[in-house]
C-alpha positions in Angstrom: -4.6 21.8 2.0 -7.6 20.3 4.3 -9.5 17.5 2.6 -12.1 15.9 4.0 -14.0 13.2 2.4 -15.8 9.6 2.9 -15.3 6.8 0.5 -18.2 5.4 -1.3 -19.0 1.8 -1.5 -18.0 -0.6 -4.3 -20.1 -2.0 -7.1 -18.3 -5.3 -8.2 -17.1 -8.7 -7.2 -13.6 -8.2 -7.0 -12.1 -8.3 -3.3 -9.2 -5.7 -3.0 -7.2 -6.4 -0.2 -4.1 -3.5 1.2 -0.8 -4.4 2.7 -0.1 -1.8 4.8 2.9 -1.5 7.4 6.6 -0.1 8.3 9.4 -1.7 5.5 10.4 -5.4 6.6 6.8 -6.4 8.2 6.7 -9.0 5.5 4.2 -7.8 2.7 5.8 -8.7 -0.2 6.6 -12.3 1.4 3.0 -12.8 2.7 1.4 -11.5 -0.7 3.6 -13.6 -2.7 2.6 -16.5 -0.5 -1.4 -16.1 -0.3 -0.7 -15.3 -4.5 0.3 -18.8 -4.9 -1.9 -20.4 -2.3 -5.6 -19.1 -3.7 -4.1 -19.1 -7.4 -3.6 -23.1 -6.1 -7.4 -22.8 -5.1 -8.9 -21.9 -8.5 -9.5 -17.9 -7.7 -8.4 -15.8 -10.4 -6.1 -13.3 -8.7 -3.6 -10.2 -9.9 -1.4 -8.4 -7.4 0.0 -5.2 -7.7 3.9 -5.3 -6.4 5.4 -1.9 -5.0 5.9 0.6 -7.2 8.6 2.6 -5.4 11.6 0.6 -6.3 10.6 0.0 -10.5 10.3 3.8 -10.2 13.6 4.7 -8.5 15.7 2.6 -10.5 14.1 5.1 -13.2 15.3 8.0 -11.3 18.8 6.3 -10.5 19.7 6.2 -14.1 18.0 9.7 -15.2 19.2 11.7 -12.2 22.2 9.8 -10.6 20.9 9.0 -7.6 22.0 6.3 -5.2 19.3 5.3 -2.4 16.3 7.4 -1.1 18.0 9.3 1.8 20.7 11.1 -1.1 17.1 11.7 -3.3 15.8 13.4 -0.5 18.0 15.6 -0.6 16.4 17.3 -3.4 13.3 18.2 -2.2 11.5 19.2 -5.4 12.9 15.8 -6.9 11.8 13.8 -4.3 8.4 15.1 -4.7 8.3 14.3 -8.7 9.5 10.8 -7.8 6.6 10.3 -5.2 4.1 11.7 -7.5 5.1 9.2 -10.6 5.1 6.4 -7.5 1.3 7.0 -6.7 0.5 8.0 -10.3 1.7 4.7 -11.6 0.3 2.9 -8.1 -3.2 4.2 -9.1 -3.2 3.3 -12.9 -2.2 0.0 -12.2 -4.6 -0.8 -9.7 -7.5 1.0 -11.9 -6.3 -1.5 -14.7 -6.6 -4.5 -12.7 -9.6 -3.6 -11.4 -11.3 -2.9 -15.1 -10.3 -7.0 -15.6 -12.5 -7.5 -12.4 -10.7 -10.3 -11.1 -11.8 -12.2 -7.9 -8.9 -11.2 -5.5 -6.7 -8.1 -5.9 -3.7 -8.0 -3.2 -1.6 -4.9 -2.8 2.0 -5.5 -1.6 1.8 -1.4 -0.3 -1.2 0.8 -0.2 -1.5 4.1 -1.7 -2.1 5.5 1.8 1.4 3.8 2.5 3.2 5.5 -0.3 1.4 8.9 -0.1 2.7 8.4 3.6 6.3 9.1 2.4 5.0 12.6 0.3 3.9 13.6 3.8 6.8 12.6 5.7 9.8 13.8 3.5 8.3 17.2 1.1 6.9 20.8 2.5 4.3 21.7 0.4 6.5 25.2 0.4 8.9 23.2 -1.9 6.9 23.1 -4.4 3.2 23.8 -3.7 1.5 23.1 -7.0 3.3 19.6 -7.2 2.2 19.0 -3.8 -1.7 20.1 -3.8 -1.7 18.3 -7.1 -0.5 14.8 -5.3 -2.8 15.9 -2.5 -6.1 16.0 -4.7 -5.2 13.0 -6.8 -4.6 10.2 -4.0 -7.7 11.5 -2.1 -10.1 11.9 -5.5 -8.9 8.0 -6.0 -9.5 6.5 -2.6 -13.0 8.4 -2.6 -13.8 7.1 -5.8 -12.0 3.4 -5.5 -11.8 2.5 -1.6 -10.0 -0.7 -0.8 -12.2 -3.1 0.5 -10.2 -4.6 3.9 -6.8 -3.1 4.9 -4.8 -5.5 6.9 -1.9 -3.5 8.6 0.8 -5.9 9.8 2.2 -4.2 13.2 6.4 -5.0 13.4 6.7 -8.5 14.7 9.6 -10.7 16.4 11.7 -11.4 13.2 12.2 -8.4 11.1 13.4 -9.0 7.3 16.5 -6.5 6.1 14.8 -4.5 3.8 17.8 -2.6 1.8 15.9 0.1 -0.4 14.5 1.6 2.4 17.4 0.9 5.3 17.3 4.2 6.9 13.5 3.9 7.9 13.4 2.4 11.4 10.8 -0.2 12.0 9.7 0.9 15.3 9.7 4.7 14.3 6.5 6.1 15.9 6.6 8.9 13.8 6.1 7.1 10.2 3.7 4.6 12.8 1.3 7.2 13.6 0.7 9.2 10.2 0.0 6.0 8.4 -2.5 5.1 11.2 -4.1 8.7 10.9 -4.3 8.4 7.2 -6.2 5.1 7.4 -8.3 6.1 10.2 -9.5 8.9 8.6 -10.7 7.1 5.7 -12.1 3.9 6.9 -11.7 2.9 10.1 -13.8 -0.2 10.1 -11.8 -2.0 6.8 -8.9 -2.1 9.2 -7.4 -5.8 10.8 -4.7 -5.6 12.6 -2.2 -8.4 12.5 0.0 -8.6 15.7 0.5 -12.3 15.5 4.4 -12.7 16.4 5.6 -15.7 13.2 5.4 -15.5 9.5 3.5 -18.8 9.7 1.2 -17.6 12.2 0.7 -14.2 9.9 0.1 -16.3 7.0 -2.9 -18.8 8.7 -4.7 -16.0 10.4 -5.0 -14.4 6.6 -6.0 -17.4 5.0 -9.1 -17.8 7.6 -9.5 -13.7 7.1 -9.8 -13.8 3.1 -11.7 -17.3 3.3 -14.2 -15.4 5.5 -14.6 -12.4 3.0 -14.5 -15.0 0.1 -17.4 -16.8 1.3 -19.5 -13.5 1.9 -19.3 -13.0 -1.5 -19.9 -17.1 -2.7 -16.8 -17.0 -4.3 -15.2 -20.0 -2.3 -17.7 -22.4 -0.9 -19.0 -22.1 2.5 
């Protein structure tokens, strides 16, 4: 199912800024941190935290499964799972941004979780399920692009990341779909964060988000 489409530009104030990156790059540390830090500087701010794990504990309980690899197992499961992960992705973002608040951080794209749907289902196993992921993650990032993506490459200390333990950091393969996926979208939104400590991460996004705050006179310049 070929789709081929170019976001559209939007209207209001609020800055939306993607996490993107392999499990254990340090999104949910560094979102939690620049949270707190521009809550500290008066911004009003929401973040949206990853979805996949409130979602599987769901699945857990309903359908007795232990981690992600045993899920996968069940190929038409595994694809309901991922669909209610973007589904509930997408109405939480659209909620926070109806509140329009100054700063919106994502700890997890929906390019990042639609990643997984393309990595681990055949659209053979169930293709109705899987055209009808397809056309609702690409009708949202048309409609609601994210402003700036930053995409945090794997750095010198990696964090344990136990939900999802059997995805390898370094694995070129989950590397170079997410990059296509991005790329195809919007290429330009893209900063790539190579710096090698969690400190240094953190600065270089401070002076990043400052930048983009002060283009739209919401800190002073």
């Amino acid at each position: 199912m070929a789709i081929v489409l170019r976001p559209r530009q939007q209207n209001n104030q609020t800055i939306s800024i993607g996490f993107s990156g392999a499990a254990g790059v340090g999104k949910t540390t560094l979102v939690k941190g620049l949270f707190n830090y521009y809550k500290k500087q008066g911004l009003i701010v929401d973040v949206i935290n990853e979805v996949a794990r409130d979602i599987f504990s769901i699945y857990s309980q309903t359908h007795g499964v232990r981690t992600l690899e045993e899920m996968r197992l069940i190929p038409e499961l595994y694809l309901m799972f991922q669909n209610d992960v973007l589904e509930i992705q997408i109405t939480r973002e659209m909620r926070i941004r109806e509140k329009s608040p100054e700063l919106m951080l994502l700890d997890r794209t929906v390019y990042d979780n639609y990643l997984y749907t393309l990595l681990y289902c055949r659209r053979s196993d169930h293709s109705e399920l899987f055209d009808r992921v397809t056309k609702r993650v690409y009708e949202y990032l048309i409609s609601q692009p994210y402003q700036h993506i930053v995409y945090l490459l794997p750095h010198g200390t990696k964090s344990y990341d136990e939900f999802r333990a059997s995805e390898d950091l370094n694995n070129q393969e989950v590397q170079d779909i997410v990059l296509r996926l991005l790329t195809s979208f919007s290429f330009d939104c893209i900063k790539w964060v190579t710096t090698n400590s969690l400190e240094e991460r953190f600065g270089y996004l401070v002076f990043l988000i400052d930048s983009w705050l002060k283009k739209k006179n919401l800190l002073p310049v």
